[in-house]
N, C-alpha and C positions, 0 to 999 in steps of 0.2 A: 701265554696271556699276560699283557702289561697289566697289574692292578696297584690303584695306590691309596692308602688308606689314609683317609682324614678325618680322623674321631677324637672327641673332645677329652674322651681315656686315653692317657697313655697306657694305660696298665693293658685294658681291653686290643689299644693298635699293637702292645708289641706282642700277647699273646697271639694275636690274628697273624700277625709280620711271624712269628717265629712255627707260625702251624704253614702256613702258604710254601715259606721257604723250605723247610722238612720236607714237605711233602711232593717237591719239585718245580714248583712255579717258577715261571720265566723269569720275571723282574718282578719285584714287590717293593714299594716303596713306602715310606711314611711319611712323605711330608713332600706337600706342593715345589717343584722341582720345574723350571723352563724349560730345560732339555729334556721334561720326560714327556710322552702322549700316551696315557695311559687309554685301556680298552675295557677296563672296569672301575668306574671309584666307590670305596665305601665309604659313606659319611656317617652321621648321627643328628639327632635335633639339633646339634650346638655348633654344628657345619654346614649341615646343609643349606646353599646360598646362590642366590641368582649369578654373584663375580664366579664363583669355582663352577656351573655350569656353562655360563661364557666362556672359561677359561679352556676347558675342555670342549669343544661342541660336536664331536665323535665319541664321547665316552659314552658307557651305558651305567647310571650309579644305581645302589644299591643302598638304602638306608637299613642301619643296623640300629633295630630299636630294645634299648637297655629298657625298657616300662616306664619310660618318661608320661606317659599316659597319653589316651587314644585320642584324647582333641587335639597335642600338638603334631601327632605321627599324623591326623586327617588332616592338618593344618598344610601339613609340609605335601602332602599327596596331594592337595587341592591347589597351592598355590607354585610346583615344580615339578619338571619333567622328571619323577624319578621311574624309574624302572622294576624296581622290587622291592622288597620290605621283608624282613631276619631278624624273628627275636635269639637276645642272646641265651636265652633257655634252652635253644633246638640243639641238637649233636653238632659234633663240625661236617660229618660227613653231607649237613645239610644245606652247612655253607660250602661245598665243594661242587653240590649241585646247583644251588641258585646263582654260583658267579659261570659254573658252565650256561644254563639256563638263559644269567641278562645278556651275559656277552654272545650268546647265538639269538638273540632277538627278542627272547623273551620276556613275559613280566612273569616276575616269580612272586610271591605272597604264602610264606608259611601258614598251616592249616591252625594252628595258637595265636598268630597275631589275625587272623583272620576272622577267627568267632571271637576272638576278644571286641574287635571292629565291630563286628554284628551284634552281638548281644548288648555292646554299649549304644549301637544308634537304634536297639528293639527288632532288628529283625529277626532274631531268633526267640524262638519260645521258650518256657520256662524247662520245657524237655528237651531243648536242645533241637527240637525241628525249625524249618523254614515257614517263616509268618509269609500265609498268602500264595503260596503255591497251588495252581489248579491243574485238576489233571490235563491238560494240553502243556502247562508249563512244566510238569512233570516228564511228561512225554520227547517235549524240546531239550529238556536236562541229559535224558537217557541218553540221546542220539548224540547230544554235543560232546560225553563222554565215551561216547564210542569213535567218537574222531571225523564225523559227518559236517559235510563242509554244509552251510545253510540250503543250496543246490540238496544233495542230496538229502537232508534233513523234508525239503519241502516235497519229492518225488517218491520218499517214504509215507511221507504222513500225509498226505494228499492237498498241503497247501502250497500259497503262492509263495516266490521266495520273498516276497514282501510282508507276506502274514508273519513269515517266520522270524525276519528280520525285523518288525514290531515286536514277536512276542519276545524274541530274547532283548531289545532294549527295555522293555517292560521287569523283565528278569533282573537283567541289573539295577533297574535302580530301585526295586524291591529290596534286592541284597546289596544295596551299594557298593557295589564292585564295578567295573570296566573292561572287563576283559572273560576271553572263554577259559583262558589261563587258571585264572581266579573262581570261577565257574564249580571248573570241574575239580582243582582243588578243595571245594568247599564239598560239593556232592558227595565227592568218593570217601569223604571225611564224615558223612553221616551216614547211619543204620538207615536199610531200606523204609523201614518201619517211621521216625524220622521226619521225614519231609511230609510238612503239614499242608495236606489237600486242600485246601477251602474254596468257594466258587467265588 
């Protein structure tokens, strides 16, 4: 995997540059390069920019958010195609899974930078459940974590796959999230107990 790291830390890129190359990584790079095509970039608030996604437009990036705080991490998710989001509090082992994750297509979003998101825009409760969850949203949650493609989500629970593909857009923007990725990230990350029913 090509990955190239463009953060406004040099301290932060060469610890990431010196963990990637240890640990076997193809090419690791630090710093924007012609002749390179990278297949992951990590940026930061103080990088991430419309010219370095032009410049790449096969990369998948990866924003690495030091606690610059949630309005500018929502600023940069809402106005760029980024792909995942890393606080730098997690293990590395986490960052080994989220650039396996972006670079196979996925959106990755750690379960920390994620209810930090949520309980800063109120969607979570003071108990840490999900504001506004009914039990068919409940229901929808279970199956999407069990790997049920919305087909089978609706052949289960006896609706159309358009019911279902309403409820779960209804789902995220309750949790302001986008993705099943992010979904069930969040789910599997609360106690059954947790997720707050309400009609």
């Amino acid at each position: 995997m090509n990955i190239l790291i463009d953060l406004g830390s040099q301290l932060v890129a060469e610890a990431i540059h010196q963990f990637l190359v240890s640990d076997g990584s193809d090419t690791v790079m630090k710093s924007p390069t012609d002749d390179f095509m990278p297949q992951v970039v990590l940026v930061d608030v103080s990088t991430a920019r419309h010219s370095l996604l032009r410049r790449y437009p096969g990369a998948r990036f990866l924003l690495i958010d030091a606690g610059e705080g949630t309005e500018k991490v929502l600023s940069i998710l809402l106005s760029l195609d980024i792909h995942g989001v890393l606080s730098t509090q997690v293990g590395l082992h986490l960052l080994k899974k989220a650039l396996t994750a972006v670079s196979e297509g996925h959106v990755w979003i750690d379960s920390d930078t994620l209810k930090t998101v949520l309980e800063d825009t109120g969607a979570l409760t003071k108990k840490g459940g999900i504001k506004g969850i009914t039990e068919r949203h409940q229901d929808i949650i279970d199956c999407v974590c069990q790997g049920l493609s919305n087909k089978e989500i609706s052949q289960k629970l006896g609706l159309s796959p358009d019911t279902v593909k309403a409820h779960l857009n209804t789902i995220f923007k309750k949790l302001h999230i986008s993705s099943r990725e992010q979904l069930m990230a969040l789910a599997l990350d609360q106690p059954k107990h947790a997720l707050a029913r309400s009609a």
